[in-house]
PAPAPA-626612 format. One record per atom (N, C-alpha, C): residue in one letter; z, y, x; residue number from 1. Coordinates in pm, whole numbers. Atoms other than C-alpha are relative to their C-alpha. Example, Ala and Ser with C-alpha at 12.3 -4.5 7.8 and 13.67 -1.06 7.14 Angstrom:
// PAPAPA-626612
+------+--------+--------+--------+------+
! resn !     up !  north !   east ! resi !
+------+--------+--------+--------+------+
!    A !      0 !   -119 !     89 !    1 !
!    A !    780 !   -450 !   1230 !    1 !
!    A !      0 !    120 !     90 !    1 !
!    S !     -6 !   -119 !    -82 !    2 !
!    S !    714 !   -106 !   1367 !    2 !
!    S !     73 !    109 !    -77 !    2 !
+------+--------+--------+--------+------+
// end
This chain:
// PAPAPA-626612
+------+--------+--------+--------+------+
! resn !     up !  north !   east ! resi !
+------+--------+--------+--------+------+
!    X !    -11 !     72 !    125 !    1 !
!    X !  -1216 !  -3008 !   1493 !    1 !
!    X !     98 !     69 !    -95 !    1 !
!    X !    -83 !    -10 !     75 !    2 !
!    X !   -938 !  -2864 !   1375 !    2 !
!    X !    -28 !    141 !    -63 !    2 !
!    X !     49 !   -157 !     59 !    3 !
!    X !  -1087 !  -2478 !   1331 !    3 !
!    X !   -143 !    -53 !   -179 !    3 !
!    X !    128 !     44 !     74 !    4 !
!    X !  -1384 !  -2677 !   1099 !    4 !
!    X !    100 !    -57 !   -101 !    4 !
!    X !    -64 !     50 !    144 !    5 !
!    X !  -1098 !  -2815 !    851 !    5 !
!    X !    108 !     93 !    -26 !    5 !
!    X !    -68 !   -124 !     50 !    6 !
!    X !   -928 !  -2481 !    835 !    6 !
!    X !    -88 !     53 !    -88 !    6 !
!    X !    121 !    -68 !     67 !    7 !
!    X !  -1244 !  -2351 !    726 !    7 !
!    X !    -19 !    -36 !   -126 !    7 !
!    X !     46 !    100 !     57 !    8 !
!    X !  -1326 !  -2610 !    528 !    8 !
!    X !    110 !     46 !   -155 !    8 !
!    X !   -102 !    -72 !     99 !    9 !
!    X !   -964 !  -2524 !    351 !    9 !
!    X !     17 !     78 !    -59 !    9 !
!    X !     29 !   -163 !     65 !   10 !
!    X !  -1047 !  -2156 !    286 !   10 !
!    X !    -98 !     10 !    -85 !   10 !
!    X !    157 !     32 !     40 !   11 !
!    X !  -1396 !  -2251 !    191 !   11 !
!    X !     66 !    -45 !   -180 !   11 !
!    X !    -32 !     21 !    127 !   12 !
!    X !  -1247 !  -2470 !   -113 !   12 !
!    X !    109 !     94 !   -109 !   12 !
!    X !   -101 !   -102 !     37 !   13 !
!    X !   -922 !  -2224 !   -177 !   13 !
!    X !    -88 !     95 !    -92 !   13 !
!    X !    104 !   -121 !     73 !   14 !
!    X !  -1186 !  -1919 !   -241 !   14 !
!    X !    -75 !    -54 !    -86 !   14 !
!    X !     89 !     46 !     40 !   15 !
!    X !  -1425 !  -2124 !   -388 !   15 !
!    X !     63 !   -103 !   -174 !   15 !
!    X !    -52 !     80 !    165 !   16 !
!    X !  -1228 !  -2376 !   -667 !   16 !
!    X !    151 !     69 !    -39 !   16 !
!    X !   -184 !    -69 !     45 !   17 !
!    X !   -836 !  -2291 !   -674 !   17 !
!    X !     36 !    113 !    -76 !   17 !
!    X !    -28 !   -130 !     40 !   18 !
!    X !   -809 !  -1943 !   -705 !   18 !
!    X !    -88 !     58 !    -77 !   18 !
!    X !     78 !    -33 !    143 !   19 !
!    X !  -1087 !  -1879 !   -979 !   19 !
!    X !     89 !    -82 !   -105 !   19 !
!    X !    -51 !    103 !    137 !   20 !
!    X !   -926 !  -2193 !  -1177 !   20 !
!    X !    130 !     61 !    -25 !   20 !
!    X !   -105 !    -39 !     54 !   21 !
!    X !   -587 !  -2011 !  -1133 !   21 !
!    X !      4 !    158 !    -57 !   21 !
!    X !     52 !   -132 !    128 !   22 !
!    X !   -704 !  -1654 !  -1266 !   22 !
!    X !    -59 !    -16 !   -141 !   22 !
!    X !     87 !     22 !    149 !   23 !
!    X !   -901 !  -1810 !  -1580 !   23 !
!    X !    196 !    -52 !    -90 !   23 !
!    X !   -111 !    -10 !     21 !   24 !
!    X !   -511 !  -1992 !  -1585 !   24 !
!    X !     50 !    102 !   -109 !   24 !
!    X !   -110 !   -140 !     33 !   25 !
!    X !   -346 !  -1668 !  -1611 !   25 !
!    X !    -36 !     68 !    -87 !   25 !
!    X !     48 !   -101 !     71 !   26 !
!    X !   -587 !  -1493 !  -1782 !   26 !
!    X !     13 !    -64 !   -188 !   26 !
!    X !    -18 !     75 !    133 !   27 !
!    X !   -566 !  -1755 !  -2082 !   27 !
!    X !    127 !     -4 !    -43 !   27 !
!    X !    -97 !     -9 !     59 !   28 !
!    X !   -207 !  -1751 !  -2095 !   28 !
!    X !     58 !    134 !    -60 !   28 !
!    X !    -30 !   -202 !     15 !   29 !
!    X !   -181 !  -1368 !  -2113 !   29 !
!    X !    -42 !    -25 !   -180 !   29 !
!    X !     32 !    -13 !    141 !   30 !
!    X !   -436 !  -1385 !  -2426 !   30 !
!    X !     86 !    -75 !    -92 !   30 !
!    X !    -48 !     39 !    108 !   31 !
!    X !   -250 !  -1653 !  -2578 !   31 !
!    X !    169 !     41 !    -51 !   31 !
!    X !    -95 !    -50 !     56 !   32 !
!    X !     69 !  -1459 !  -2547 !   32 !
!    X !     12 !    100 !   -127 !   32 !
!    X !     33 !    -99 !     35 !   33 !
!    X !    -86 !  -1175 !  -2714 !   33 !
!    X !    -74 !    -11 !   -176 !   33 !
!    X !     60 !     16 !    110 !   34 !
!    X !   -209 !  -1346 !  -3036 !   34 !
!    X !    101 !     70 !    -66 !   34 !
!    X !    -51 !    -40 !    143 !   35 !
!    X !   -132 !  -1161 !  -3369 !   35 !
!    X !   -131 !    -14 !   -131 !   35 !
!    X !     44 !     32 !    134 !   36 !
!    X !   -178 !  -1217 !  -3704 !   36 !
!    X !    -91 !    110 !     14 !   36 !
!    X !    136 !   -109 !     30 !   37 !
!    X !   -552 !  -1076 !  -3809 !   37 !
!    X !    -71 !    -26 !    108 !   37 !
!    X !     65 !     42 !   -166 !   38 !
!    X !   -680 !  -1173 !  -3460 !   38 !
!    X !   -149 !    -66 !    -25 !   38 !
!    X !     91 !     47 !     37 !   39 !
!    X !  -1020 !  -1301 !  -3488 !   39 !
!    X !    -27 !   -102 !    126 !   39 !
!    X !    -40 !    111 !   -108 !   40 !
!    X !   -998 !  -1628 !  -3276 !   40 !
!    X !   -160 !    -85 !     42 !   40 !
!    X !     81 !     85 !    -24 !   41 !
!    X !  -1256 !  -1891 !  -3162 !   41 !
!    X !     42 !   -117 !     82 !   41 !
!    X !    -51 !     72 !    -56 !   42 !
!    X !  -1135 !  -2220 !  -3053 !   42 !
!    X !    -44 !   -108 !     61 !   42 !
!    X !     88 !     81 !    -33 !   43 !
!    X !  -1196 !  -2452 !  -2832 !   43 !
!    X !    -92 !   -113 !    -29 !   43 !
!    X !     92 !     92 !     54 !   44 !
!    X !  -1367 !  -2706 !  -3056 !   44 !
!    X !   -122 !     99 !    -53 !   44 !
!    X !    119 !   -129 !    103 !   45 !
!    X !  -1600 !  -2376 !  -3185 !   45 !
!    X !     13 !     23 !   -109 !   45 !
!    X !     14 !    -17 !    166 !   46 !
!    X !  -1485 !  -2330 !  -3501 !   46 !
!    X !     71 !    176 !     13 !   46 !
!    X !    -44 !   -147 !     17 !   47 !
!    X !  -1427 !  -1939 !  -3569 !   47 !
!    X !     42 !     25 !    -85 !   47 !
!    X !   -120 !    -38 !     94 !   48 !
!    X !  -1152 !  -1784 !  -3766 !   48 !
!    X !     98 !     90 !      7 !   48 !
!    X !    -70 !   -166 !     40 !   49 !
!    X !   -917 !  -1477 !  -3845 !   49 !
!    X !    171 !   -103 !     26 !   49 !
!    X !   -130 !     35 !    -38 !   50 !
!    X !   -543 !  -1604 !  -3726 !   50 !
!    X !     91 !     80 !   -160 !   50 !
!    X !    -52 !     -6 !    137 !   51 !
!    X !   -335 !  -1632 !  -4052 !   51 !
!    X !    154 !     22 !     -5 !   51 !
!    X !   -161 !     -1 !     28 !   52 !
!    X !     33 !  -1684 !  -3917 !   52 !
!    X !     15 !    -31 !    172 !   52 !
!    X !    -86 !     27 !   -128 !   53 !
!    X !    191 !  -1723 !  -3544 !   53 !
!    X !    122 !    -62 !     -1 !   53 !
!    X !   -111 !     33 !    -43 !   54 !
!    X !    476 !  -1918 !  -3421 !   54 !
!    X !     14 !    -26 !    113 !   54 !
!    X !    -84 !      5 !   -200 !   55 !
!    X !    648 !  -2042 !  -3092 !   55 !
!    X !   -164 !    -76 !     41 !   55 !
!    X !    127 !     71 !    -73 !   56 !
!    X !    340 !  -2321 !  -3020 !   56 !
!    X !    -83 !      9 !   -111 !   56 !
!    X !    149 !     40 !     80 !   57 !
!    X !    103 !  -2280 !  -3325 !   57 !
!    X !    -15 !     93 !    -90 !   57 !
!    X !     60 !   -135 !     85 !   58 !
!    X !   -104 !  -2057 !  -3498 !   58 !
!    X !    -98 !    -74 !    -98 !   58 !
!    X !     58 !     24 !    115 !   59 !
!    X !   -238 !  -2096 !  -3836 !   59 !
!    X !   -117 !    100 !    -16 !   59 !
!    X !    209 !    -56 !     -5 !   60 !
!    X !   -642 !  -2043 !  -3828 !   60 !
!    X !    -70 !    -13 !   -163 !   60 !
!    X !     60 !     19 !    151 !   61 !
!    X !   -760 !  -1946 !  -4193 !   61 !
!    X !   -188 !     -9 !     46 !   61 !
!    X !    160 !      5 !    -29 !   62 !
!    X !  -1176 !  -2035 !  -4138 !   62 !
!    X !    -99 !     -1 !    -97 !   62 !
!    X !     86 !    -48 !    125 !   63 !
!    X !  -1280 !  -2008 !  -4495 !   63 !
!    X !    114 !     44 !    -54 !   63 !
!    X !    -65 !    -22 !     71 !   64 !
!    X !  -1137 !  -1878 !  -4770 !   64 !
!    X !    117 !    -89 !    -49 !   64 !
!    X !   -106 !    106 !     -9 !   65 !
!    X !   -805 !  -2032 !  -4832 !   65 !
!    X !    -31 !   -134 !     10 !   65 !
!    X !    -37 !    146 !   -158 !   66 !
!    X !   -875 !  -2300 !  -4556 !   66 !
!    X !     84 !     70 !     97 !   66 !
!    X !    -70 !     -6 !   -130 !   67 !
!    X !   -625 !  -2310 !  -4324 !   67 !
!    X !     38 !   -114 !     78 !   67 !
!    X !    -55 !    116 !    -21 !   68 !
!    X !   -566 !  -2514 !  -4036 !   68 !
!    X !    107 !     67 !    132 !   68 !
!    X !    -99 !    -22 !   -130 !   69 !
!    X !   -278 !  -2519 !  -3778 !   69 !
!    X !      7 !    -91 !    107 !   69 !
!    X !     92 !      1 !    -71 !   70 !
!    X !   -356 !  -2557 !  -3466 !   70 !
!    X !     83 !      9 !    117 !   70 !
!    X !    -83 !     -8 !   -125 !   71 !
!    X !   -154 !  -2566 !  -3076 !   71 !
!    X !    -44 !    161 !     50 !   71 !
!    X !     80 !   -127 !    -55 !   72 !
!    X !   -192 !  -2241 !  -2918 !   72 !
!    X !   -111 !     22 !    107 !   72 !
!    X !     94 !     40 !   -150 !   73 !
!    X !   -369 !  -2366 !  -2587 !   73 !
!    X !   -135 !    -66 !    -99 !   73 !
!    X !    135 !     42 !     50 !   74 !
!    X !   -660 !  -2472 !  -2845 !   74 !
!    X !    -91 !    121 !    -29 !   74 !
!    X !     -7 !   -157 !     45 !   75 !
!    X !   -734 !  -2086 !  -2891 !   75 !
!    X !    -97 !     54 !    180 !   75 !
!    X !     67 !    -18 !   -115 !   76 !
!    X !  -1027 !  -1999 !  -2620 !   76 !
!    X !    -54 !    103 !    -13 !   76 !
!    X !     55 !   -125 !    -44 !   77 !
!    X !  -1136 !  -1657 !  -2670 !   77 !
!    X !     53 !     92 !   -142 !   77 !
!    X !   -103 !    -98 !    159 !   78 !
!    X !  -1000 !  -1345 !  -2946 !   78 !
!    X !   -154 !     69 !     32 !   78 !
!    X !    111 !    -62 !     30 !   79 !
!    X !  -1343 !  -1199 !  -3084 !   79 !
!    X !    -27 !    135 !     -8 !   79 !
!    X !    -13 !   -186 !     -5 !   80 !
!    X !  -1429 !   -834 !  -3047 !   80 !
!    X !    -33 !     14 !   -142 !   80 !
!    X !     17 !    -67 !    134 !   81 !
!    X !  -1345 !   -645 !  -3368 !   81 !
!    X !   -128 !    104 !      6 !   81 !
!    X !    107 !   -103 !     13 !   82 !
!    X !  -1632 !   -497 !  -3545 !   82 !
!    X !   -120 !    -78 !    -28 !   82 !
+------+--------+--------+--------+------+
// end
């Protein structure tokens, strides 16, 4: 019994944990890495060119002088230039 809930333990580890804590890491990296000009996409979907940075919030221009400001953890992917 007890080899079948070791398993069982490794099984979920490999399987949920340790993907959810690389996507983690990998999101905090990018959101260290924002700079102004950045071409952002956030998690509600709205796409936009990063206008200003600070400690927790970045100012998302999405039209022409629209801007909105925004938490940094709302910030889900930086768009390939080009």
């Amino acid at each position: 019994m007890l080899p079948m809930i070791v398993v069982f333990g490794l099984i979920f580890y490999f399987l949920v944990i340790r993907p959810q804590q690389k996507n983690a890491k990998a999101h905090k990296k990018l959101i260290s890495e924002i700079q102004k000009g950045d071409a952002v996409i956030l998690t509600s979907g709205i796409h936009g060119r990063v206008a200003s940075v600070s400690d927790d919030t970045v100012s998302v221009e999405v039209a022409d002088n629209v801007k909105i400001k925004v938490n940094k953890d709302v910030v889900a992917a930086r768009k390939a230039q080009g």
